[in-house]
C-alpha positions as a Python dict, from the first residue, in 0.01 Angstrom:
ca = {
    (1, 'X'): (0, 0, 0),
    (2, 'X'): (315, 131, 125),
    (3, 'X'): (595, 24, -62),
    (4, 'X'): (888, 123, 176),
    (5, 'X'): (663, -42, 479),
    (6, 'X'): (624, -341, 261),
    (7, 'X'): (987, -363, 139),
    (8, 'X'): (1115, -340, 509),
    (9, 'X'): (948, -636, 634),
    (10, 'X'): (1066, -888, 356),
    (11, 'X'): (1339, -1159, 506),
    (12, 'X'): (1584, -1044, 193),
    (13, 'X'): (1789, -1370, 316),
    (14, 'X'): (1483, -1581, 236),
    (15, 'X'): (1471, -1424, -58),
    (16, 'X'): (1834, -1491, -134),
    (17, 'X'): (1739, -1886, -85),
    (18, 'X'): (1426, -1852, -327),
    (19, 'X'): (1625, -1754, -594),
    (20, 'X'): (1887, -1983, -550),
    (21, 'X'): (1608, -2276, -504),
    (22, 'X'): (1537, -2157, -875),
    (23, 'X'): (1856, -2176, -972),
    (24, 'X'): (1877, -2536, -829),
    (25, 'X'): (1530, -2674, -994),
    (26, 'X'): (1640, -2482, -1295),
    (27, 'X'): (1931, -2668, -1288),
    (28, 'X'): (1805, -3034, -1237),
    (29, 'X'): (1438, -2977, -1421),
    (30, 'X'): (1629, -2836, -1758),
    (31, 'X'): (1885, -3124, -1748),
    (32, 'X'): (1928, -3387, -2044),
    (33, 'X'): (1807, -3693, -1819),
    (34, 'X'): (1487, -3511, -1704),
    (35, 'X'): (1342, -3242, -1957),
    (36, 'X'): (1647, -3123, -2099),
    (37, 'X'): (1643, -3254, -2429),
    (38, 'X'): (1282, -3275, -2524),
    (39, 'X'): (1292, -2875, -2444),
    (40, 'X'): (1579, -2826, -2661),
    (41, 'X'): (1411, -3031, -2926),
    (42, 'X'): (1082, -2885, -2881),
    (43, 'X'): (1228, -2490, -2874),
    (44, 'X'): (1459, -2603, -3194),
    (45, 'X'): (1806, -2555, -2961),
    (46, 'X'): (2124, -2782, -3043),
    (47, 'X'): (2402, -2853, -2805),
    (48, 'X'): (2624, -2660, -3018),
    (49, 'X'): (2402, -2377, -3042),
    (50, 'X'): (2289, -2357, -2686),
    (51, 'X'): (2713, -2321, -2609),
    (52, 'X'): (2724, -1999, -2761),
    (53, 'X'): (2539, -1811, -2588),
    (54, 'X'): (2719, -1570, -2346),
    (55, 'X'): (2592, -1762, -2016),
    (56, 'X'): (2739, -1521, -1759),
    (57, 'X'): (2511, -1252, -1946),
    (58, 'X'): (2212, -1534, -1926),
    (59, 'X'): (2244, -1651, -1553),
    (60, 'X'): (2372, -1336, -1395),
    (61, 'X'): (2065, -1197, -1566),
    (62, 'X'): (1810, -1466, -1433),
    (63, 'X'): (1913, -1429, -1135),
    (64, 'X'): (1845, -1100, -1096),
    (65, 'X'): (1536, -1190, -1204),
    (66, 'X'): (1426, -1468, -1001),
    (67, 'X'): (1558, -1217, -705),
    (68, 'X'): (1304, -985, -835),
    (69, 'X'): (1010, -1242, -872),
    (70, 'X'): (1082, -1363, -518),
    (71, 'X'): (1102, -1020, -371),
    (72, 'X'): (737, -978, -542),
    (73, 'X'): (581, -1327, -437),
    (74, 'X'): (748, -1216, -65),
    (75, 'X'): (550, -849, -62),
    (76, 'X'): (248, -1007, -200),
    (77, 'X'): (220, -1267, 85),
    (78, 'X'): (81, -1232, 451),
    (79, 'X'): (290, -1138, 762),
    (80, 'X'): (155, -1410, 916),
    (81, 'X'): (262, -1651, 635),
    (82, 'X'): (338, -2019, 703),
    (83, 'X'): (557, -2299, 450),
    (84, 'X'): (190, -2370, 374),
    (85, 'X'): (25, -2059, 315),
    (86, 'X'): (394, -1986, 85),
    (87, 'X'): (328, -2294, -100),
    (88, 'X'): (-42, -2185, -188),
    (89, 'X'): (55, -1823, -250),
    (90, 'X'): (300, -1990, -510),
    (91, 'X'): (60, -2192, -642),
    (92, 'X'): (-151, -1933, -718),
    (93, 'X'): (120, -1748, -888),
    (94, 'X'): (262, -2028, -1097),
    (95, 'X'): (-95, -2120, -1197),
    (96, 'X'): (-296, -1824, -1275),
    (97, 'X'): (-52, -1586, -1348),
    (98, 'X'): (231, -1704, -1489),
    (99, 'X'): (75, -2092, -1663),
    (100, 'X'): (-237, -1858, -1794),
    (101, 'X'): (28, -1637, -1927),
    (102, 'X'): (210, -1870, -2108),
    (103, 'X'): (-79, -2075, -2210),
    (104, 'X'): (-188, -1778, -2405),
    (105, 'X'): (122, -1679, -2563),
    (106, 'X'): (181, -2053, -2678),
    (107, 'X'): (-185, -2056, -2831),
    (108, 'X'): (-109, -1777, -3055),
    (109, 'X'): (272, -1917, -3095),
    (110, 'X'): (137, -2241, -3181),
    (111, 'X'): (398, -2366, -2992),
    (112, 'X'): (333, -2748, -2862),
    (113, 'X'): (161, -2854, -2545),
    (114, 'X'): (513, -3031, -2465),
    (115, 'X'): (692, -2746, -2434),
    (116, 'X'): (415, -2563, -2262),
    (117, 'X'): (392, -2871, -2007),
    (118, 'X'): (800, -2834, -1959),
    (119, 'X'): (814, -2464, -1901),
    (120, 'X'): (462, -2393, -1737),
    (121, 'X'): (576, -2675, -1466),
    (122, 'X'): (921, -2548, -1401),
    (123, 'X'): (716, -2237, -1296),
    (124, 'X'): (451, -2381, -1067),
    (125, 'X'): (677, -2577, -933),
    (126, 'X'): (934, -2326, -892),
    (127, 'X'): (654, -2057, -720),
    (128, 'X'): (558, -2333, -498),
    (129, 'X'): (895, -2378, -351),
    (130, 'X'): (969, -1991, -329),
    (131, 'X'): (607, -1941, -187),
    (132, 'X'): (713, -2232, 84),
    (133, 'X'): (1123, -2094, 162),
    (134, 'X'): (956, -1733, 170),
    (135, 'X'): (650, -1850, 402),
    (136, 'X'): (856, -2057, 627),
    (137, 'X'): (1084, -1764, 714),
    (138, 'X'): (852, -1501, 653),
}
């Protein structure tokens, strides 16, 4: 694989948007009236506590980091990639990659299926739109 061919053929605008449709799910699937709370709760994360963290350190950093997950799921796809094809590229990402992933770090964490529902499922979900924004303007 060529890495400068592959890099060179990536819509970096569509890859703008997946991150920012991360930032967006992120924003609405970690909320208090959806799974906000229970994750808090489950992770051990007060109100208080969760204010002092230095958050332009925490989402400048994730998004630099969901800009680098979206340039990957972008080079990994085909050229000839539709929203559909995106969505099951995603899919494949959120579920055997990254749920596997944290399935096995939360066995050995003992950490609760819960949290492991909360978290795994912002991911699939989240791949799943990327894969879809990066396949429809691939």
């Amino acid at each position: 694989m060529d890495i400068a061919t592959t890099l060179s053929g990536i819509n970096w605008i569509a890859v703008i948007a997946a991150a920012l449709a991360a930032f967006a799910l992120g924003a609405g699937w970690y909320s208090m009236p959806l799974f906000g709370r229970t994750w808090m709760r489950e992770i051990g994360l007060s109100e208080e506590t969760a204010g002092s963290a230095n958050m332009p350190l925490v989402f400048g950093t994730a998004f630099v980091l969901q800009f680098a997950a979206a340039t990957a799921l972008a080079a990994s796809m085909p050229a000839t990639s539709t929203w559909l094809t995106g969505i099951q590229c995603g899919l494949v990402v959120g579920v055997f990659w990254v749920a596997s992933a944290f399935a096995i770090t939360y066995l050995f964490e003992q950490r609760s299926m819960r949290l492991f529902m909360i978290n795994a499922g912002y991911y699939i979900v989240l791949f799943a739109i990327m894969g879809a924004i990066l396949g429809s303007w691939h």
